[in-house]
C-alpha positions in Angstrom: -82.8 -28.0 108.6 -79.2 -27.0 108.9 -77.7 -30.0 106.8 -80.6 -29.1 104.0 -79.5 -25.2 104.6 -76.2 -25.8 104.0 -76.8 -27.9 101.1 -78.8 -25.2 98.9 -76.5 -22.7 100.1 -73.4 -24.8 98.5 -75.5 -24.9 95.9 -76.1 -21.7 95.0 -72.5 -20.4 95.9 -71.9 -23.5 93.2 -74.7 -22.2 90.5 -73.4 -18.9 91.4 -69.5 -19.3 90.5 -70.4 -21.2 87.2 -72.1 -18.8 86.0 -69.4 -16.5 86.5 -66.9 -18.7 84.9 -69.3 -19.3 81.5 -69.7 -15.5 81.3 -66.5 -15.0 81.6 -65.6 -17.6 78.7 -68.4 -15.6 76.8 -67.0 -12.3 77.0 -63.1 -13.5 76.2 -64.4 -15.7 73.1 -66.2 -12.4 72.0 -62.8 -10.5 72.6 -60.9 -12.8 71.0 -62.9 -13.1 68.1 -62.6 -9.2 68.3 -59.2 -9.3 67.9 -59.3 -11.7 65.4 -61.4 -9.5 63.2 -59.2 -6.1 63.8 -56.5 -8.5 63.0 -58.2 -9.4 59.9 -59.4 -5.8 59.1 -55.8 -3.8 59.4 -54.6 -7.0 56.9 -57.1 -5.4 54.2 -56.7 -1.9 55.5 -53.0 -0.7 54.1 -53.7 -2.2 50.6 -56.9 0.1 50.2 -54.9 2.9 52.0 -52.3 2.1 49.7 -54.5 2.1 46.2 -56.8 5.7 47.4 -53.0 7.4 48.1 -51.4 5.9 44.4 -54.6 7.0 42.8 -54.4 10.4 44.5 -50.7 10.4 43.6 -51.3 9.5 40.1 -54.2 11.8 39.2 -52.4 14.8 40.5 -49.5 13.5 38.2 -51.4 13.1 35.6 -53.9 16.1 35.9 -50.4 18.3 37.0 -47.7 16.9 34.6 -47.0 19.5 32.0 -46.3 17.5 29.6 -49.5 16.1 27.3 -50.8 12.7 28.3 -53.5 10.6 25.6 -54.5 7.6 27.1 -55.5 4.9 25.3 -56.9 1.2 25.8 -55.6 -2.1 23.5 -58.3 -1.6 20.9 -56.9 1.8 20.2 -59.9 3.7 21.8 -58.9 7.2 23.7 -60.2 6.9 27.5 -58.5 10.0 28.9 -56.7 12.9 28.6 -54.7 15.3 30.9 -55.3 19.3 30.5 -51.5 19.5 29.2 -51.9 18.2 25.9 -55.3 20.0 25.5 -53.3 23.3 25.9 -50.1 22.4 23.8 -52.4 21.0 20.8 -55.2 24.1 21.5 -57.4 21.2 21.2 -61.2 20.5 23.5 -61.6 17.3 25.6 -64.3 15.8 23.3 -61.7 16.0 20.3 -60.3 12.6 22.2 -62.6 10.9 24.3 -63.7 8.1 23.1 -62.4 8.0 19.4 -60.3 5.8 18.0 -56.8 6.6 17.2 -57.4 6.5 13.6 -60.0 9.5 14.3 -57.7 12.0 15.9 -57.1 14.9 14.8 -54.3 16.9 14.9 -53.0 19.6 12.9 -49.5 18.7 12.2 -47.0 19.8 9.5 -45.7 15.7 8.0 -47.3 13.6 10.1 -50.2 10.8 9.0 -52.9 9.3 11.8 -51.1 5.9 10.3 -47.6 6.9 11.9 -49.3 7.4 15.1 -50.9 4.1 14.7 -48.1 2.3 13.9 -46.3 3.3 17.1 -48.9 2.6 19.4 -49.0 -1.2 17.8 -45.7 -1.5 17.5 -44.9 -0.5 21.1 -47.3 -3.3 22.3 -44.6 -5.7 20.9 -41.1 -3.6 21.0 -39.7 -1.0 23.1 -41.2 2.4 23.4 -41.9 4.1 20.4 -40.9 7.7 19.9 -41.1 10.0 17.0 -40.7 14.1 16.5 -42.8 16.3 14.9 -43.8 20.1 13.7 -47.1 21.3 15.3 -49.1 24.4 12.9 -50.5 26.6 15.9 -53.9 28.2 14.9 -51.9 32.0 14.9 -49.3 30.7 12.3 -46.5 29.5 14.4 -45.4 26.3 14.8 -43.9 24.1 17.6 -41.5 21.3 17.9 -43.3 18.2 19.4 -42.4 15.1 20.8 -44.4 11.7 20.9 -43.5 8.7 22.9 -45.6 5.8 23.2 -45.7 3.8 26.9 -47.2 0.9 27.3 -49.6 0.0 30.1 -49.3 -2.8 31.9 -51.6 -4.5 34.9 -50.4 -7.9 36.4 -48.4 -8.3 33.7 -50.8 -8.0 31.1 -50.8 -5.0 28.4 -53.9 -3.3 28.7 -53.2 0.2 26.8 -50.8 3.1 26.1 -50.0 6.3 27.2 -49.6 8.6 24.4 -46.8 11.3 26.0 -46.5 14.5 24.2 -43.8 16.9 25.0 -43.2 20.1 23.5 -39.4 20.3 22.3 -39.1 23.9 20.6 -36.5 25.1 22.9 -35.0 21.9 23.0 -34.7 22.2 19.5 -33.9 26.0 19.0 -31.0 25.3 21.0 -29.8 22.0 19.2 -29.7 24.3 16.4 -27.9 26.9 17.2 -25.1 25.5 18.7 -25.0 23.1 15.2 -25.3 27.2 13.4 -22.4 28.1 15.4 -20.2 25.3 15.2 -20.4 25.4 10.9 -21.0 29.2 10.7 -18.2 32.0 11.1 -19.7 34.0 14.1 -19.0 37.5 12.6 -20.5 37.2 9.2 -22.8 34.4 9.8 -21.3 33.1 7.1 -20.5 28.9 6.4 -16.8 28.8 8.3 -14.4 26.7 6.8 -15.6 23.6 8.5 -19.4 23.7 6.2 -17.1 24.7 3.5 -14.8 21.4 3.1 -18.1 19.8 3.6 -20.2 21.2 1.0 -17.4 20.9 -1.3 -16.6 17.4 -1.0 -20.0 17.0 -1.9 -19.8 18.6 -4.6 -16.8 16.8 -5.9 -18.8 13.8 -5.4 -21.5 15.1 -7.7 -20.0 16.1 -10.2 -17.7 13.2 -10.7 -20.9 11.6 -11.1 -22.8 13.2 -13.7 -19.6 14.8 -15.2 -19.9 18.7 -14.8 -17.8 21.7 -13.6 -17.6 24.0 -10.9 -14.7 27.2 -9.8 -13.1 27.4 -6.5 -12.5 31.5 -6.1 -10.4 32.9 -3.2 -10.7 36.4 -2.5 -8.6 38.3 -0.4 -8.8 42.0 0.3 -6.0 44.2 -1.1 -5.3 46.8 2.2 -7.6 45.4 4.9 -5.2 46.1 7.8 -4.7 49.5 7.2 -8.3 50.0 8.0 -7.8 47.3 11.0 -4.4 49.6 12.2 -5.9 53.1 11.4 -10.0 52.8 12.9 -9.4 49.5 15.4 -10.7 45.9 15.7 -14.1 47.1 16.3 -14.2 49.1 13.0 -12.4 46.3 11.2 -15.4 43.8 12.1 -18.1 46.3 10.9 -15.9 46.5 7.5 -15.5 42.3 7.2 -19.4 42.4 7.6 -20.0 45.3 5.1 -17.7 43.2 2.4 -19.4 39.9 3.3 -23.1 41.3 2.7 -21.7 42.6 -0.8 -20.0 39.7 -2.1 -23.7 37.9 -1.0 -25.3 40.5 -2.6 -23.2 40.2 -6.0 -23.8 36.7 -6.1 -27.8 36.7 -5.5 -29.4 34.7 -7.8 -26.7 32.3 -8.6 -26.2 28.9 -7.2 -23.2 30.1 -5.0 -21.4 29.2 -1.7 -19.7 31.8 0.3 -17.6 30.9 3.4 -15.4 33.3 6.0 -12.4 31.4 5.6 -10.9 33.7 8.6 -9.6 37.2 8.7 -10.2 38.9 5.4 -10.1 35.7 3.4 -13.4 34.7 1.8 -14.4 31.3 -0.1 -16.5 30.6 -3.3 -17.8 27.4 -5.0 -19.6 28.4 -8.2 -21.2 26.8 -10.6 -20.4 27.3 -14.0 -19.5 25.9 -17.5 -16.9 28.3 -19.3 -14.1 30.6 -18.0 -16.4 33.4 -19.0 -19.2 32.7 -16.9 -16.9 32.6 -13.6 -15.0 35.6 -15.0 -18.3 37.5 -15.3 -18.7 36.5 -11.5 -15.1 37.1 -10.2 -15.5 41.1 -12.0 -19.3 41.3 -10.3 -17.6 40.6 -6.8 -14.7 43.2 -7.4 -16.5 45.7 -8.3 -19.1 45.6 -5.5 -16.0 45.8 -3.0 -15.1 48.4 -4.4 -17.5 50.6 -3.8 -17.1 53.2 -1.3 -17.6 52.3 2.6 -18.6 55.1 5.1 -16.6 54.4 8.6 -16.4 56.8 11.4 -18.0 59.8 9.1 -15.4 59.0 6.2 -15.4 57.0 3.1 -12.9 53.9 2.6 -11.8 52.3 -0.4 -10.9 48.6 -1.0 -10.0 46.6 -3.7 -9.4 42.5 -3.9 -7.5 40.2 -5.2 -9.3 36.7 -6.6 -7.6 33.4 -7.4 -10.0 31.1 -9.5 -9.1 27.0 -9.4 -11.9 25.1 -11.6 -12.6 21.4 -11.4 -11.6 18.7 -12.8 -8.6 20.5 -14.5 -6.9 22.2 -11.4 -7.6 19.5 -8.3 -9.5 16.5 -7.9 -10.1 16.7 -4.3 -11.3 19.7 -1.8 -7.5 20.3 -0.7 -5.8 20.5 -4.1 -8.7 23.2 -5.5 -7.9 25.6 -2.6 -4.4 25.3 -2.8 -4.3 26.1 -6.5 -7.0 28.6 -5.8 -4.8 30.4 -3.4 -1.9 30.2 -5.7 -3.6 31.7 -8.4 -5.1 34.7 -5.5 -1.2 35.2 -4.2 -0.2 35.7 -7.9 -2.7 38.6 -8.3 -1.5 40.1 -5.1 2.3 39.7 -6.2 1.3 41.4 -10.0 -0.9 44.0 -9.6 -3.9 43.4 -7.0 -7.2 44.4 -7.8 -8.1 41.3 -10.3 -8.2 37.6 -11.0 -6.2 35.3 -12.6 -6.9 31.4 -12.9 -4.7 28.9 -12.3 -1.9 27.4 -14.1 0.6 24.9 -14.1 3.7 27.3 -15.4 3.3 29.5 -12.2 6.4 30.2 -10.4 6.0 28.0 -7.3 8.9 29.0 -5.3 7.5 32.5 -5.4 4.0 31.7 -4.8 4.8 29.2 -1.9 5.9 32.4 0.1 2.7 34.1 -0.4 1.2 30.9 0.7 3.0 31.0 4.0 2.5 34.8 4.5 -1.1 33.8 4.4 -0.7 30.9 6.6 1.1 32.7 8.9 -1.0 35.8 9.0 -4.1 33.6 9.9 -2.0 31.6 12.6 -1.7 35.6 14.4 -5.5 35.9 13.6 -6.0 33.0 15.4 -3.8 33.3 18.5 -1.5 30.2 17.4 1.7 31.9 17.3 4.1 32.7 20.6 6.7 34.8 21.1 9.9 33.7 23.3 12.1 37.0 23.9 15.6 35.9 26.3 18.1 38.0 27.8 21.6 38.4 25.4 24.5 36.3 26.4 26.9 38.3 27.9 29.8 35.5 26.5 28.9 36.6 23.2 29.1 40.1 23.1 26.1 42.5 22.0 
């Protein structure tokens, strides 16, 4: 009895601990595979994370960006846009989705559907494509637009565009205006010297080629700095934009450039075919400066003095017709004032080369080019 006692209860002690030991090997395999799994699962986890937070970054991009987004698969079909573009080109959503490219519809000022569609092919085989252009605005007005074409790309494979569209007007307003101040004389808004050379190198160029003529005429204003001296600066720039609006206004009509070449010196190319016709022009233009001016509740008088230098005869080049021009102006000044005289060959040079550097030398002051150096007397050398 006690041998057979002990046996079974060795026995069950034994049945009892193996149990034990398979349960436990149940439960770890469970945890390990557990662990495996979690392993497994935070693998997968960060590259979903990753796509839900790009596409959340995207789509605010995209629904956010300001500027106008058309998005557009490889057959050229529209699949999106963003609010940006629907409010730049005052356009609906179902103007876009889902038409081809060759379907849109935009009201632009030069621009073809075939330009557009030549960009977005082009751009799947070269760099991005970009291209500018004017936008009519239901009210009348127009902006300055901007399209670039970005190709989509997904494992290296194109698989659309992105149509950008970005509105330029102040971009362009200011591009402008800094090109109108650098060729325009601030005062007068007149062409400055620098547009003057220009245009008239072109038109040296032309008329070589198909063999017609044209007059150079400088004008200079008889007694301008006694109304500089007597009423101020101030009062002289009112005056220089009173003449500048008169000599425009005695000109209207003709085909006529007018430049401010600084100070009271003013610039004209006219066409023209005989002496008569720019003589006709050079008397219109004094006699409209001479008409009274009303400054500081009193009338002014002024009178000019033009110098007229016609192509070919006189110059071949831009330089040579506004020297002889200004010859021709200095002679008027040194005979009489108040006229015109054309160039010649028999003037006195000597004489007029003076002139020339009064001139020169008056604009230098105008300009803030000259210096003066004063130094104490030498006491070695007497008084």
């Amino acid at each position: 009895m006690h041998i057979y006692y002990r046996s079974r209860r060795n026995f069950w002690v034994f049945g009892i601990g193996f149990i034990g030991i398979v349960t436990r090997l149940w439960m770890l395999s469970f945890t390990l595979i557990g662990k495996l799994l979690s392993k497994i699962y935070r693998s997968f986890l960060p590259n979903h994370y990753l796509i839900d937070k790009n596409e959340i970054w995207f789509r605010s991009l995209y629904e956010n960006n300001s500027d106008g987004i058309i998005s557009i698969d490889c057959n050229g079909r529209i699949i999106g846009v963003n609010p940006a573009i629907l409010r730049i080109t005052e356009t609906k959503q179902t103007d876009y989705i889902h038409r081809h490219l060759s379907k849109l519809k935009l009201n632009l000022k030069e621009m073809e559907s075939e330009k557009l569609i030549d960009a977005f092919y082009r751009s799947f085989h070269e760099a991005p494509q970009s291209f500018e252009e004017t936008f009519l605005r239901s009210n009348g007005t127009s902006i300055e637009l901007r399209f670039v074409n970005v190709p989509v790309e997904r494992n290296g494979k194109r698989i659309g565009n992105h149509i950008i569209v970005k509105d330029i007007s102040e971009e362009k307003h200011s591009q402008e205006h800094i090109r109108h101040q650098a060729f325009h004389d601030e005062l007068t808004g007149l062409p400055n010297r620098r547009l003057f050379n220009l245009v008239l190198s072109q038109i040296i160029e032309t008329s070589y080629l198909n063999g017609s003529g044209f007059a150079v005429m400088a004008i200079d204003l008889d007694r301008f700095k006694l109304i500089n001296d007597s009423l101020g600066h101030a009062y002289g720039d009112v005056f220089l934009k009173m003449v500048s609006e008169r000599i425009s206004k005695s000109v209207e009509g003709y085909a006529v450039t007018i430049a401010r070449m600084g100070g009271d010196e003013f610039t004209l190319i006219c066409d023209g075919d005989s002496l008569q016709e720019y003589s006709l022009m050079a008397e219109r233009i004094m006699n409209e400066i001479q008409q009274p001016y009303l400054l500081k509740d009193s009338e002014f008088h002024m009178s000019s003095s033009i110098g007229i230098a016609i192509y070919p005869e006189h110059g071949l080049d831009a330089e040579q017709l506004q020297k002889n021009a200004d010859i021709a102006m200095y002679a008027v000044k040194k005979k009489s004032k108040n006229n015109y005289h054309f160039y010649s060959t028999g003037m006195d040079k000597k004489e007029l080369e003076k002139f020339v550097l009064e001139g020169d030398l008056r604009n230098a002051i105008d300009r803030g080019e000259l210096q003066i150096y004063l130094s104490a007397p030498n006491p070695d050398q007497g008084s």
